[in-house]
Every structure is written in structure tokens, then in C-alpha cells.
C-alpha positions as CSV (number, residue, x, y, z in Angstrom):
1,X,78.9,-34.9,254.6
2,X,79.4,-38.1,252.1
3,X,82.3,-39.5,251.9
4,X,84.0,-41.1,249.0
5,X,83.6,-45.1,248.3
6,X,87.0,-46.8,248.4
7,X,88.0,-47.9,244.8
8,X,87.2,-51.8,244.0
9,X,90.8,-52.4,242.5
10,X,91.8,-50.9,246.3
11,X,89.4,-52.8,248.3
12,X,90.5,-55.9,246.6
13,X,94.2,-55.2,246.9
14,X,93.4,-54.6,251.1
15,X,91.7,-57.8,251.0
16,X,94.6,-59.5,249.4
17,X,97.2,-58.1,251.6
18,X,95.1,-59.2,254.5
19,X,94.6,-63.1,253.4
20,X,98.0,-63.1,252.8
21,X,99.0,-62.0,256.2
22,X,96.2,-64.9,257.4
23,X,97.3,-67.7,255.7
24,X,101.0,-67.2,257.3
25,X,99.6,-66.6,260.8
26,X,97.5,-69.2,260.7
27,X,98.4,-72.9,260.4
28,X,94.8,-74.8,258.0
29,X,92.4,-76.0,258.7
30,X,92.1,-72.5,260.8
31,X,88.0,-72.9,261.6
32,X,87.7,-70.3,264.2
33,X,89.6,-68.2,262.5
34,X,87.6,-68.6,259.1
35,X,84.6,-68.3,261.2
36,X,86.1,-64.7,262.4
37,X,87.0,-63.4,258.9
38,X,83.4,-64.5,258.2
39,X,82.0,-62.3,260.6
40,X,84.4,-59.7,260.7
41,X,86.0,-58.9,257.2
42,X,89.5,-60.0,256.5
43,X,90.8,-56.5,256.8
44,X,89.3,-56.0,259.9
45,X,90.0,-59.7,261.1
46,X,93.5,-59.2,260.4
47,X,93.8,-56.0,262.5
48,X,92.2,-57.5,265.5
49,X,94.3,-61.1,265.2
50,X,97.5,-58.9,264.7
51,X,96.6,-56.8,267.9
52,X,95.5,-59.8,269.7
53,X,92.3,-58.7,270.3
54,X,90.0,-61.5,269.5
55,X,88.1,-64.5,270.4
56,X,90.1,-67.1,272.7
57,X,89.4,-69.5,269.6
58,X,90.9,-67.0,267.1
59,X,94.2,-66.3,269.2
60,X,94.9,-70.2,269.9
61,X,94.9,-70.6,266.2
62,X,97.2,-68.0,265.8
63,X,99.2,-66.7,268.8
64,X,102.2,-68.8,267.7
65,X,102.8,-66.2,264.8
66,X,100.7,-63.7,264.8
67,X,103.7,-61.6,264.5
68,X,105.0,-63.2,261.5
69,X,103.6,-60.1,259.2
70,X,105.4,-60.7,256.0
71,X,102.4,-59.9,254.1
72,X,103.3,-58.0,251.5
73,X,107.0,-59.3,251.3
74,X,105.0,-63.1,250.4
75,X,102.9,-61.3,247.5
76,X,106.1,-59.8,246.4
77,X,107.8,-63.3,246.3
78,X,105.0,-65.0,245.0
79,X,104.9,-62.5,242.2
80,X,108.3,-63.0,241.6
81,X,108.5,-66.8,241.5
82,X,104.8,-66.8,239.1
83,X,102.5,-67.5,241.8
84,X,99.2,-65.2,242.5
85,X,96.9,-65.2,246.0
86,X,94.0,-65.9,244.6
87,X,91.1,-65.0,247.4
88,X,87.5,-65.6,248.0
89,X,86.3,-62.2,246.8
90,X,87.9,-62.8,243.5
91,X,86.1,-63.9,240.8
92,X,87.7,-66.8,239.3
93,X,87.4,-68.2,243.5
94,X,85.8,-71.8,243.4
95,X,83.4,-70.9,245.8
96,X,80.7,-73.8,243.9
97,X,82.9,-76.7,245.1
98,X,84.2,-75.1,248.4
99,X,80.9,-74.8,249.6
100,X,80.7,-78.4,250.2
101,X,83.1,-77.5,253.2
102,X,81.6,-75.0,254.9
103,X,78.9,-77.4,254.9
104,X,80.2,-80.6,256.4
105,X,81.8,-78.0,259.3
106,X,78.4,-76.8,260.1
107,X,77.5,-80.6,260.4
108,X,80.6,-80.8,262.8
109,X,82.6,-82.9,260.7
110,X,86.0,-82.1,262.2
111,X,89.7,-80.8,260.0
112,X,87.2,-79.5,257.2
113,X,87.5,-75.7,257.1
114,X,87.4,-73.7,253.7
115,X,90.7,-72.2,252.9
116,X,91.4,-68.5,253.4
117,X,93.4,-68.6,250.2
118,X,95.1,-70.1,247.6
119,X,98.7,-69.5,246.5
120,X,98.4,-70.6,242.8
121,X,101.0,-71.2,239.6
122,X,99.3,-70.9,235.9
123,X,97.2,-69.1,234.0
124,X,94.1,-71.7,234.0
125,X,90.8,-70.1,235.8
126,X,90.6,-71.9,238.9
127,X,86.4,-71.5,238.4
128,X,86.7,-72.8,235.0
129,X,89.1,-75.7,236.1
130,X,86.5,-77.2,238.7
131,X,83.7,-76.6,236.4
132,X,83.7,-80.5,235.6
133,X,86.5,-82.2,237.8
134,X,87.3,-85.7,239.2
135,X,90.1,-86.3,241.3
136,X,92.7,-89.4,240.8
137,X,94.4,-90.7,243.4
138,X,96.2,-93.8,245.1
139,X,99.4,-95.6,246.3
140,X,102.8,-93.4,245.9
141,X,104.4,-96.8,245.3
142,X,101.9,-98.1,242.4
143,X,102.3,-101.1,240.2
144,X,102.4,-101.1,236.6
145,X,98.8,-101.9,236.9
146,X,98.1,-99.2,239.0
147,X,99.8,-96.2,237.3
148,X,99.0,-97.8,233.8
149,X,95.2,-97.7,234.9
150,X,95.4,-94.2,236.8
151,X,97.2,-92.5,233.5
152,X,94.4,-93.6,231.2
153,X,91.7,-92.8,233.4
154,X,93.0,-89.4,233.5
155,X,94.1,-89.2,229.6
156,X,90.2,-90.6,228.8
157,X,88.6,-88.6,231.1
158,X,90.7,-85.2,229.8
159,X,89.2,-86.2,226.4
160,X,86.3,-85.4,227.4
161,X,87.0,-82.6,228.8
162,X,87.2,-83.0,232.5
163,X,89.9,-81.8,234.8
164,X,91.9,-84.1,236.6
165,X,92.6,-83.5,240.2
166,X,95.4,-85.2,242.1
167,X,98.1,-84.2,244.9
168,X,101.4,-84.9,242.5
169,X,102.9,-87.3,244.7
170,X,105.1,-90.1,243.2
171,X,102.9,-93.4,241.4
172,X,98.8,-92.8,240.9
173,X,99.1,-88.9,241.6
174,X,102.1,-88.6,238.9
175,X,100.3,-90.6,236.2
176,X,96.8,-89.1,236.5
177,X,98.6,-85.3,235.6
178,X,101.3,-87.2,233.0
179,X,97.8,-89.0,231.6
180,X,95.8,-85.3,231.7
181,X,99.2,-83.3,230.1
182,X,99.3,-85.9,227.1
183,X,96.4,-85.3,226.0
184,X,96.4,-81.8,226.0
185,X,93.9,-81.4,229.2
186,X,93.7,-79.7,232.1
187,X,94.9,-80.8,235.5
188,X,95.7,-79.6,238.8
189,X,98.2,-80.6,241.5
190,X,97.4,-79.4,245.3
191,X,100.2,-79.6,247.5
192,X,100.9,-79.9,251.4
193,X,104.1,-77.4,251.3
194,X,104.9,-73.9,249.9
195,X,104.7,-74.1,245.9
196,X,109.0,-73.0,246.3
197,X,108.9,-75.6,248.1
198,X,110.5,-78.1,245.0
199,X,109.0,-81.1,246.9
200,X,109.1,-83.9,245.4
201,X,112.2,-83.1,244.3
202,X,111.7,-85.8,241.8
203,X,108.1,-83.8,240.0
204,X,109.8,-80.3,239.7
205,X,110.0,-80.6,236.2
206,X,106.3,-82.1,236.1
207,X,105.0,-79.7,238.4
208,X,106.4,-76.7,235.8
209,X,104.9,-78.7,232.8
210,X,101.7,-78.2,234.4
211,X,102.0,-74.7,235.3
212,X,103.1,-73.9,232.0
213,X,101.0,-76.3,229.6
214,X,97.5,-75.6,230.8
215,X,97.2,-76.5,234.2
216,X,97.6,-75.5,237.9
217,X,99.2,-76.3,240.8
218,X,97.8,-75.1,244.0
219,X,98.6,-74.8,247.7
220,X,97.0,-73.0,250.9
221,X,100.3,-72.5,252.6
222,X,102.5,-69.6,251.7
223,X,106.0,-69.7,250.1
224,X,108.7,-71.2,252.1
225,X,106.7,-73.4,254.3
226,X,108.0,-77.0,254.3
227,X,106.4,-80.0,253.3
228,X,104.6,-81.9,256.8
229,X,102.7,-85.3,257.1
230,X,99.9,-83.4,258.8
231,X,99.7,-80.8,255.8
232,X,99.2,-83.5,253.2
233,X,96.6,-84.9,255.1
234,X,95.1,-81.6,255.6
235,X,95.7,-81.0,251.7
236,X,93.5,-83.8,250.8
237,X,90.1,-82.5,251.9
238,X,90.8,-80.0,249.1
239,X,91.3,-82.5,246.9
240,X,88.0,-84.0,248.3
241,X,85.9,-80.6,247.8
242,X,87.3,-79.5,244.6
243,X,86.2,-82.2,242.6
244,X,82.8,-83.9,242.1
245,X,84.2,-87.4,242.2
246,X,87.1,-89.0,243.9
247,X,88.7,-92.4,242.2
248,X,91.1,-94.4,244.5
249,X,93.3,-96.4,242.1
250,X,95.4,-99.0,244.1
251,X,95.6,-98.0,247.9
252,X,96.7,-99.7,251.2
253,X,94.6,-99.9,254.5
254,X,95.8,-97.2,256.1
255,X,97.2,-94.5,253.4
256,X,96.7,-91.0,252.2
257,X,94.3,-92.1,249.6
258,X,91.6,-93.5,251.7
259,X,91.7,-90.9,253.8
260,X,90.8,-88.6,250.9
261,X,87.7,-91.0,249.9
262,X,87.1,-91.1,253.4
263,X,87.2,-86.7,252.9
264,X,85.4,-87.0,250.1
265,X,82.3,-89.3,251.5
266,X,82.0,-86.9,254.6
267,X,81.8,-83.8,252.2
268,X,78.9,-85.9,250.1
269,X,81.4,-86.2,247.3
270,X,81.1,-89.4,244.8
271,X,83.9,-92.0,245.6
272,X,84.9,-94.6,243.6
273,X,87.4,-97.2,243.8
274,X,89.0,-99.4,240.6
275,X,89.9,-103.1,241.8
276,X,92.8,-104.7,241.7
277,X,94.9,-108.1,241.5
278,X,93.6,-109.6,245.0
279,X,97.5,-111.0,245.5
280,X,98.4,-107.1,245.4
281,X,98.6,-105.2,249.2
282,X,98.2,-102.2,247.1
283,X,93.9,-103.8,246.2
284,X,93.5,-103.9,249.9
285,X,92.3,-100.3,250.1
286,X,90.2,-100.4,247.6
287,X,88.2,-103.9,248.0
288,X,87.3,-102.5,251.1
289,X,86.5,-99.3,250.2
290,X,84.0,-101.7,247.8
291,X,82.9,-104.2,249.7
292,X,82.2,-101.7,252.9
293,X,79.9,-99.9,250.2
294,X,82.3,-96.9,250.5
295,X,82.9,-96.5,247.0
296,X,81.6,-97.5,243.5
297,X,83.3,-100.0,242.0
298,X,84.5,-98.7,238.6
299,X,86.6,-100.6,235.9
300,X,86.3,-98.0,232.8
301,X,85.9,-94.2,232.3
302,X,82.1,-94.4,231.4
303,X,81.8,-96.3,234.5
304,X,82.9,-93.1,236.2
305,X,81.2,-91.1,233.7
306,X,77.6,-92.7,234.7
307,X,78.3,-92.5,238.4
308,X,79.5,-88.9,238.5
309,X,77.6,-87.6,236.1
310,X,78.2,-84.2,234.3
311,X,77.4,-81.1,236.1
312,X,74.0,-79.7,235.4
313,X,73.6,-82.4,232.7
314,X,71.6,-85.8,233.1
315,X,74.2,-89.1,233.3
316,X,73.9,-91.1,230.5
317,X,72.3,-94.6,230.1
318,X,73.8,-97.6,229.4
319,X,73.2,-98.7,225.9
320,X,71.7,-102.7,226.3
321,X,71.4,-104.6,223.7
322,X,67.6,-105.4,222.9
323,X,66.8,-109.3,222.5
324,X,63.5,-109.9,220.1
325,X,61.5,-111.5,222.5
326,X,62.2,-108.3,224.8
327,X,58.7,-106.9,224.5
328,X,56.7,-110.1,225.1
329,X,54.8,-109.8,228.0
330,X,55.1,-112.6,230.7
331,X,52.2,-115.5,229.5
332,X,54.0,-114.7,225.8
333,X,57.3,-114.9,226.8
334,X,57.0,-118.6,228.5
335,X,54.3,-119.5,225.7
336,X,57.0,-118.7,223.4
337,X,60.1,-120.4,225.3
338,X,57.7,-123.7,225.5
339,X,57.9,-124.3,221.6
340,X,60.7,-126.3,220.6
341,X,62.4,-125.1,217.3
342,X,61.7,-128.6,215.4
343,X,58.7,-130.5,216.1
344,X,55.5,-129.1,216.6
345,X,53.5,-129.2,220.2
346,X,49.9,-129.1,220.8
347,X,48.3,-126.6,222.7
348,X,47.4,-128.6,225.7
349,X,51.5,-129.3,225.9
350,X,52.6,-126.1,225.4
351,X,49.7,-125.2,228.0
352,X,51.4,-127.7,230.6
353,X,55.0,-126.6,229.9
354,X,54.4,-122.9,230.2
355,X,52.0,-123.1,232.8
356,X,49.4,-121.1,231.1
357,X,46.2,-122.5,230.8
358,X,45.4,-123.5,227.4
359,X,42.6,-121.0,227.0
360,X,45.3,-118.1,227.4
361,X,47.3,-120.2,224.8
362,X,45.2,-120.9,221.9
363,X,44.5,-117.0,222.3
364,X,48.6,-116.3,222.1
365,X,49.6,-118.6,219.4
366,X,48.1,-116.7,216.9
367,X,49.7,-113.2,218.0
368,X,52.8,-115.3,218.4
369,X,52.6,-116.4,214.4
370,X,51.6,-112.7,213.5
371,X,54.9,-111.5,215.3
372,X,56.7,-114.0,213.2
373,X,57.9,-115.6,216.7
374,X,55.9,-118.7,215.9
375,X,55.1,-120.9,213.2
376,X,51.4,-123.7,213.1
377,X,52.6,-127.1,211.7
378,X,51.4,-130.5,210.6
379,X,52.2,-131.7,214.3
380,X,51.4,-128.3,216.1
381,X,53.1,-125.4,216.6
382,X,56.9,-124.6,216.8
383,X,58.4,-122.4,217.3
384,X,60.0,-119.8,214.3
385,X,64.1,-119.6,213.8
386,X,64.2,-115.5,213.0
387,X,67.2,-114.4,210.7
């Protein structure tokens, strides 16, 4: 007897359902419980967590609300409000950048568990959107400086056609996506709440340009969970993973920023750190970051540009400018700098100034005069002014 394979488009939709009843029972990071759905299935992870029959791991993670099966009623809402559950079997899931991880919690780096899903507003591809990404972020009370630097990083970088990262908190975060939208480019906000949420109250109207013009804005937690300290801090190792560099634009010792370039280094991520006015608090973060060789110091976009890198493509090199004497070798070089530009000098002085013997000089005069970088005189030999 055979039976009948269960449709794709039905498969998926189980899948869905079952991530979605997950990511409400389940408080992020969830690793034993990502570790379960790894092993088990979602749909069949979601069965046993919802009976209570699983690991003692499992069920600590998600006793608390493992009765709390609004599933359906969340996609419903979602749907409603414009959001979609998007899910690792789908195929616009970032699964490239999320990879970094899964890796750093096989390491044992602690609070750094993939996400089960993603509740998401706009019609960007998340894939597409993380393809080439850097993240923006720093102090939600910025200077001038800082959100005047942190807007044109992100409207420079856009240009180029890199997405700009950030958490859409007030300062830095708010000027990297105003800096991104601008342009034209694409950017996308994570947050630490439900994306009903309207938090902050003050980027509502941002958050729906970027959802609207290009962008997205993301969050692991379903609709109508609050905004917490702990889920912003959580939030930021997405920010971390997501994106293949991290830039820290004005940030204090202890703030939310270094601890996503502190993410961001454990996950193997490029961090990089823009310095400040050293009578600004808000440089503190980041001349540390610097001088404790935890970030790159970067003052323009193709500074970030040569550290990061592009994806699958070589960085480029600095263009230096080429001096004539450049491809002298060493004896030529302080033959040549021995030679004064007026009066001529025997070889025996040039010998004693250089300190090259004068064998090895009377053989590099010559190839000196040939190259047009010296000139034999009445007196000697001078050296030639080149126009």
C-alpha cells in the first residue's frame, strides 16, 4: 500500500502554523528548544512541547506558556496588520548569515540561538536584503556629529548598493535608516517588541516609511508582546548575524551598541568603530572599542568598504600615489637622494654620503643619467629637477 505525499504548499503551511505557535511559547534566545525543532521537526516539536512531553531543557524554556496556543489567531493578525511569518524552510530565509549563530552556540558562546522565526513587514526578500549588509549603530542620544556621520554612512553605503542594518531606536539607529530611505536604498529595522507594538512611539511613521518604501522591519517576537530591556539586548545578536559588518558610531561604556560589537566579534563578524570628539562621553565606547583592538577604526565609507569587503568579491586596494624615484632599488635610491640639485659632487662624495662604496656608484650614475634622475656636470654630478 503507498500512500500519498502531503502537498508542499500543505507541508509548508503545517510548518508555519507550528513556528508560530513556538515563537509565542517560547521566550528567544530558546536554545534547547531550537535544538529540539532541530532534531524533531517543528510540527512534531510543537506536538510534544504542547503535550509536555519533552526534554527537561525543552519544557523549562517553555512551561510558562506552553498553553498559550494562539497560533493561528497570530498569523491571522499578522496578516491583517501586513506582517508575514517568514520560517526557515522558506526560501527567501537568511539561512547564509544565520549560520554564523548556530555556529558560535556550538562553540558555547552563550544568548546566541538562531531564531525560530521572523515576523516581518515589507515586501523586500529577506535573502536578497542580507546579500551585502552592514549594520549601523550607536548612542540613542547622538550628537550632531554622531547622527550627521551615521546618516551618511548609511546614505553612501546605500549608493552602493548595500543594506543598512540598524534596530530603529532614537539617534544613530534613526539616521542610518533616514540616511538609507533618502537615497532610495534598502534598510531594515529589527526590533525587541511585537511589530504592533508602535514602540518608539516617536519612529511609527519611520518604521511605515520603511515598510512601505523598500525596506523591512523585522522582529522574532509575535504581535502584542511588549517592548523589554532584555529583548533589545537579545535583538542585537540579530543585528550582529545578519550583517557582515557592524559600525558603532558614537557609544558609551556600557550601552546597547557595544554590546552588539561585542555580538558581532563573538559571531566572527567585522566590527568597526568611527571616532569621535575625545571631550564627547558619547567617543568613550568607541576609542575603546579601538584602542582594545576590538574594532577597526573607520573615518569614511571606503574605509568600511576595504575592511568589509564585498561578498564573494575581492576588497579593493587603496589607490597610492606613485613617487618617481618609487622603483629605485635601495643603493639607487640613497645614490640618488646624495646629489644635491645645484652643484655637482664627486663620486667619492656621493660614495661617503650614501654609504655605497664608490665602485657601486660610478656603476649607478650612469643608469641614474639614463633614467633622467641624474645629470654629469663641470663639478660632478647633480642631481636632475624632473618636470
Amino acid at each position: 500500500m503507498t500512500t500519498t505525499p502531503e502537498p508542499v504548499s500543505d507541508k509548508l503551511d503545517a510548518e508555519r502554523l507550528a513556528r508560530s505557535y513556538l515563537v509565542r511559547v517560547a521566550e528567544p534566545p530558546a536554545p534547547a528548544v531550537v535544538d529540539f525543532v532541530a532534531q524533531h521537526g517543528p510540527v512534531a516539536a510543537a506536538e510534544a512541547i504542547r503535550a509536555g512531553d519533552c526534554p527537561n531543557r525543552v519544557r523549562d524554556e517553555t512551561e510558562a506558556r506552553r498553553t498559550h496556543d494562539h497560533a493561528q489567531r497570530d498569523l491571522d493578525e499578522g496578516a491583517r496588520l501586513g506582517m508575514r511569518l517568514l520560517i526557515p524552510e522558506d526560501d527567501e530565509w537568511p539561512g547564509w548569515p544565520l549560520l554564523s549563530l548556530q555556529l558560535a552556540a556550538s562553540r558555547g558562546v552563550q544568548g546566541v540561538a538562531p531564531p525560530l522565526a521572523l515576523w516581518v513587514r515589507g515586501q523586500v526578500r529577506f535573502d536578497e536584503a542580507t546579500e551585502q549588509a552592514v549594520a549601523i549603530v550607536g548612542a540613542r542620544a547622538a550628537t550632531g556629529y554622531g547622527e550627521h556621520v551615521a546618516g551618511d554612512f548609511a546614505a553612501a553605503l546605500a549608493g552602493q548598493g548595500i543594506s543598512v542594518f540598524s534596530g530603529a531606536a532614537y539617534g544613530v539607529d534613526g539616521a542610518a535608516h533616514r540616511g538609507t530611505l533618502f537615497v532610495g536604498g534598502t534598510t531594515v529595522a529589527l526590533l525587541g517588541c511585537g511589530l504592533d507594538a508602535g514602540y518608539p512611539a516617536g519612529h511609527v511613521v519611520l518604521l511605515d516609511k520603511i515598510a512601505e518604501h523598500g525596506g523591512l522591519v523585522v522582529s522574532e517576537y509575535p504581535p502584542g508582546t511588549p517592548p523589554a530591556r532584555h529583548r533589545f539586548l537579545v535583538r542585537n545578536r540579530l543585528i550582529a548575524a545578519l550583517s557582515e559588518g557592524t559600525i558603532v558610531v558614537e557609544a558609551g561604556r556600557r550601552s546597547g551598541a557595544r554590546n552588539t560589537a561585542t555580538t558581532a566579534g563573538a559571531l566572527g563578524k567585522v566590527v568597526m568603530a568611527v571616532p569621535g570628539p575625545v571631550t564627547s562621553a558619547l567617543s568613550i565606547g568607541c576609542h575603546e572599542l579601538i584602542r582594545e583592538s576590538g574594532a577597526t577604526l573607520v573615518a569614511s565609507v571606503d574605509d568600511v568598504i576595504e575592511t568589509v569587503g564585498r561578498l564573494g568579491t575581492p576588497r579593493p586596494e587603496k589607490v597610492r600615489s606613485k613617487r618617481p624615484t618609487d622603483g629605485l632599488g635601495p643603493d639607487a635610491l640613497r645614490v640618488h637622494e646624495a646629489l644635491d640639485r645645484r652643484e655637482g659632487k664627486s663620486a667619492e662624495q656621493i660614495a661617503t654620503e650614501a654609504g655605497v662604496p664608490v665602485a657601486r656608484v660610478r656603476a649607478l650614475l650612469p643608469a641614474l643619467e639614463l633614467d633622467e634622475f641624474a645629470v654629469r656636470c663641470e663639478s660632478g654630478w647633480r642631481r636632475r629637477t624632473r618636470r
